[in-house]
C-alpha positions in Angstrom: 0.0 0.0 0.0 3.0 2.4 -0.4 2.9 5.3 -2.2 1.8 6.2 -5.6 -1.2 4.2 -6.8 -2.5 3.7 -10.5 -6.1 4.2 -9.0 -7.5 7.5 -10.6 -8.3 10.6 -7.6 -11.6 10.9 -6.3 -13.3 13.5 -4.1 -16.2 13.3 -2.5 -18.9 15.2 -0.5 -20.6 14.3 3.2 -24.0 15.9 2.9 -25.1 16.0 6.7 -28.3 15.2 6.8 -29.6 17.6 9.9 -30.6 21.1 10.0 -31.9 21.7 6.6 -35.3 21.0 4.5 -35.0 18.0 2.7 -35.5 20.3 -0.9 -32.7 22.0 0.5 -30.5 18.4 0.6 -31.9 17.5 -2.8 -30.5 21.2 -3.9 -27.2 20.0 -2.7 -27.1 16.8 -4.1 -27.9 18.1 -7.6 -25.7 20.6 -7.2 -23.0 18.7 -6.1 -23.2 16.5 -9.1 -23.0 19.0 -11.4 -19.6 20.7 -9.8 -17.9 16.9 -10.9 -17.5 15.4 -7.5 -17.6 11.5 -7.4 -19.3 11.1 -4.6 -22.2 11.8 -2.1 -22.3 10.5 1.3 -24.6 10.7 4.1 -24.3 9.5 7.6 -25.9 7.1 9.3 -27.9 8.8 13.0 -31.3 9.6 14.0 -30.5 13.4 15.5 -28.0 16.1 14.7 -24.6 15.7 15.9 -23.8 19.0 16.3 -25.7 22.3 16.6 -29.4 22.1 17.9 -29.7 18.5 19.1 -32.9 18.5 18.5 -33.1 20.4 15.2 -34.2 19.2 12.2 -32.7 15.4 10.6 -33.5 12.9 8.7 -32.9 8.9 8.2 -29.8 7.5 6.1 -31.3 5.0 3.8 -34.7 6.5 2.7 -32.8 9.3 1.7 -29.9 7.1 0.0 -32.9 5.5 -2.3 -33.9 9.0 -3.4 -30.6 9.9 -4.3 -30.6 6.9 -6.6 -32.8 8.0 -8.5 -32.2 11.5 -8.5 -28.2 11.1 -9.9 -26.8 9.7 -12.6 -23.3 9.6 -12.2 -22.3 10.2 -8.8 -21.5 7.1 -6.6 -23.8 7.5 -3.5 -23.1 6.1 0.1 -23.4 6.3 4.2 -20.5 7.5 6.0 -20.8 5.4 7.5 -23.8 3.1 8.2 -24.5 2.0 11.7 -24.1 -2.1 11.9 -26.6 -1.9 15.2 -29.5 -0.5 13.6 -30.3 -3.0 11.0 -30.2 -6.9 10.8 -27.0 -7.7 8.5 -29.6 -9.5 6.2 -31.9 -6.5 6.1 -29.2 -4.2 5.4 -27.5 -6.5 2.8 -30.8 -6.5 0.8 -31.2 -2.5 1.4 -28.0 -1.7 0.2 -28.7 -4.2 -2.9 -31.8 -2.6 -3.7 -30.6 0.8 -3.5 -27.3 -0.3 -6.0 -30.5 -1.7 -8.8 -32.0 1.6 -8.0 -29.1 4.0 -9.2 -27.3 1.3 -11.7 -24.6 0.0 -9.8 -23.4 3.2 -7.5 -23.6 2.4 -4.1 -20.8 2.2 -1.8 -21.6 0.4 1.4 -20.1 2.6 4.2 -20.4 0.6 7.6 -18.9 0.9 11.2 -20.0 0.0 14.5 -21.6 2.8 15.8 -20.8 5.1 18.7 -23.9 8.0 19.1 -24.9 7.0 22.2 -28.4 8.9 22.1 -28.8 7.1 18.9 -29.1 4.1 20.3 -31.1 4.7 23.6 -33.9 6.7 21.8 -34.5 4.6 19.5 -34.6 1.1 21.6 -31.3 -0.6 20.7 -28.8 -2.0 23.2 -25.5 0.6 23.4 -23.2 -2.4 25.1 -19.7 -1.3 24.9 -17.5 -0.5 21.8 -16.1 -4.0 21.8 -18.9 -5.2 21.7 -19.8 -3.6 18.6 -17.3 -4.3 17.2 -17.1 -7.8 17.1 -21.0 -7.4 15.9 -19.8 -5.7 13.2 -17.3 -8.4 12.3 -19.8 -10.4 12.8 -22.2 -9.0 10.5 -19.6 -8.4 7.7 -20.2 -12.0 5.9 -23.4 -12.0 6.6 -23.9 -9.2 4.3 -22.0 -11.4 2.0 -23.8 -14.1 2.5 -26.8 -12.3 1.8 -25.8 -11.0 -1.3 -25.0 -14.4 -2.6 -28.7 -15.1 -2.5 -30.6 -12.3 -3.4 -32.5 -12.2 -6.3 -31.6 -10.0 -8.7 -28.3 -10.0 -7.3 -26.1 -7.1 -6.8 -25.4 -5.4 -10.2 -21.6 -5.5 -8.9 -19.8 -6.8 -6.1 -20.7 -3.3 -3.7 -18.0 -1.8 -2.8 -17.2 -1.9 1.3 -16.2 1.1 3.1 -15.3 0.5 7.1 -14.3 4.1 8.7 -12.1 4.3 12.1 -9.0 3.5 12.9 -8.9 1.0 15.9 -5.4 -1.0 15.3 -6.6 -4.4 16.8 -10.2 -4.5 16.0 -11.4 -2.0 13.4 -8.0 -2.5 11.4 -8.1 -6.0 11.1 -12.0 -5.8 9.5 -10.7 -3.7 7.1 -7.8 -5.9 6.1 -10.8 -9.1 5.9 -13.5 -7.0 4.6 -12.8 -3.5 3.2 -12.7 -2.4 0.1 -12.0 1.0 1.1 -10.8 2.2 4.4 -11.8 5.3 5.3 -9.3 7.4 8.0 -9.7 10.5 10.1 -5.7 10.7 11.1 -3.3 13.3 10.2 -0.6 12.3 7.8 1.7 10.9 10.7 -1.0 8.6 12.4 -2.1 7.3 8.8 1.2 6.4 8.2 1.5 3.8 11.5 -2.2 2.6 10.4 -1.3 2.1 7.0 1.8 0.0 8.8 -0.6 -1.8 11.4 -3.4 -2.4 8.5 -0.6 -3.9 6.6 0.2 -6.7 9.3 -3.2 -7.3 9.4 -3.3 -7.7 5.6 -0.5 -10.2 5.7 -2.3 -12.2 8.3 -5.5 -12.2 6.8 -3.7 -13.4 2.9 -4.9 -10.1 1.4 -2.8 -7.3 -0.8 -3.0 -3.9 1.1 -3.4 -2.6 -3.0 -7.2 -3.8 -3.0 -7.7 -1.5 -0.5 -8.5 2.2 -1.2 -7.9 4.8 1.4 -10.1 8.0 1.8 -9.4 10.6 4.1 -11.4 13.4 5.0 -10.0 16.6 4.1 -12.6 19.0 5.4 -9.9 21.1 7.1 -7.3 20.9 4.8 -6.1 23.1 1.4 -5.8 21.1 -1.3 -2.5 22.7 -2.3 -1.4 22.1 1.1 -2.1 18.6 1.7 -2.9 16.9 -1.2 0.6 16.0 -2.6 1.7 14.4 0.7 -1.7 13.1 0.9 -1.2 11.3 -2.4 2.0 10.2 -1.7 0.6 8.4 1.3 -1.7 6.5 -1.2 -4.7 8.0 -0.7 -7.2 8.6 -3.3 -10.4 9.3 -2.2 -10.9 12.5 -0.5 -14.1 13.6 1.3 -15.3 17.4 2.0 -18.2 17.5 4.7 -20.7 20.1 4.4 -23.2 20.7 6.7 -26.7 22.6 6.0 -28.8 24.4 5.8 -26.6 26.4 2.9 -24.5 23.1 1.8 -21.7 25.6 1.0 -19.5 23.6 -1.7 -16.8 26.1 -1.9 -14.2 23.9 -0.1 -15.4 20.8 -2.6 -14.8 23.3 -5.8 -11.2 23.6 -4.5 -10.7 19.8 -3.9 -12.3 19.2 -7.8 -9.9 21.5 -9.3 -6.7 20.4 -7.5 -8.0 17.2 -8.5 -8.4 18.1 -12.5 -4.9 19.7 -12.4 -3.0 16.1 -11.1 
């Protein structure tokens, strides 16, 4: 997983879905297609994460299906789904619907969950972060599974996206399950996962090089950041924009650093 890759660069937008309209989501969503992004993610809660925390959201996968539809080029995702909220076989057969819907664009973004308020409101069981951990390892080839069955089947095998960066745990679903691995570090911490992941990798009989790595890059100037960014191997790089405004300035940036490489 070292260095230069032959994958082409890709950025992409989180769209969080609180504190807005929904026509003021849609809005973004078009509008984001049309500025030439690859992607538009979501996230996966029930209530805002920050502002109000009782102000206006709404749910991850309705929403994901009416993106489907409403795009035509864009690859379209959670970042990242919550592996609590939804029986693996459920969630398998959502996410392959939602791929028939828009053609084959879904990503499948999935982690084990952590929004504590999330989970208490809305009936599930918190446990501990273990816990959902191993659920979520759990659940990983069950979604396979799943898919194996379904008729229609997936268009394409989905794309898997874990986010997080637990070394013994989160790391080593990545290295079994991940197709993309999606990081918060800074450059130096990415660097030691990217070691870690490896190991895991090599235990697991896997090539780090099937695994993309997306960073988010919300905070960051592309003509800052990028080319060590790139040299680190990453290749997917993701802008979140909050609402009510969905302001993709920062995106517009990121799109034309990324037509000048």
């Amino acid at each position: 997983m070292g260095g230069m890759t032959d994958r082409p660069l890709r950025i992409a937008v989180q769209l969080h879905p609180q504190h807005a309209e929904y026509a003021q989501i849609r809005d973004a969503v078009r509008r984001a297609e049309d500025l030439g992004v690859d992607a538009v993610f979501n996230w996966d809660h029930f209530f805002p994460l920050y502002g109000a925390p009782d102000g206006e959201h709404f749910e991850c996968w309705t929403m994901l299906a009416a993106w489907a539809e409403q795009t035509e080029r864009v690859e379209i995702g959670a970042l990242v789904t919550c592996n609590s909220y939804r029986n693996p076989e459920l969630l398998a057969d959502m996410a392959r619907t939602v791929d028939h819907i828009s053609n084959g664009r879904l990503i499948l973004g999935i982690g084990s969950g952590w929004f504590e308020r999330d989970y208490t409101e809305y009936g599930y069981e918190f446990g501990t972060a273990g816990g959902r951990l191993d659920a979520l390892g759990a659940a990983l080839p069950r979604i396979r599974d799943r898919w194996s069955k379904l008729n229609p089947a997936p268009t394409r095998p989905i794309p898997v996206l874990i986010g997080g960066g637990g070394e013994r745990k989160t790391l080593r679903h990545v290295a079994e399950h991940a197709d993309i691995w999606h990081s918060f570090s800074d450059l130096d911490t990415l660097a030691r996962k990217r070691e870690i992941l490896e190991r895991h990798c090599a235990d697991v009989g896997r090539s780090p090089s099937a695994i993309e790595l997306s960073v988010e890059v919300s905070q960051l100037q592309p003509t800052d950041a990028g080319g060590g960014l790139v040299a680190a191997g990453v290749t997917l790089f993701t802008i979140g924009v909050g609402g009510p405004d969905y302001d993709l300035g920062h995106a517009e940036d990121w799109i034309a650093w990324r037509n000048a490489q």
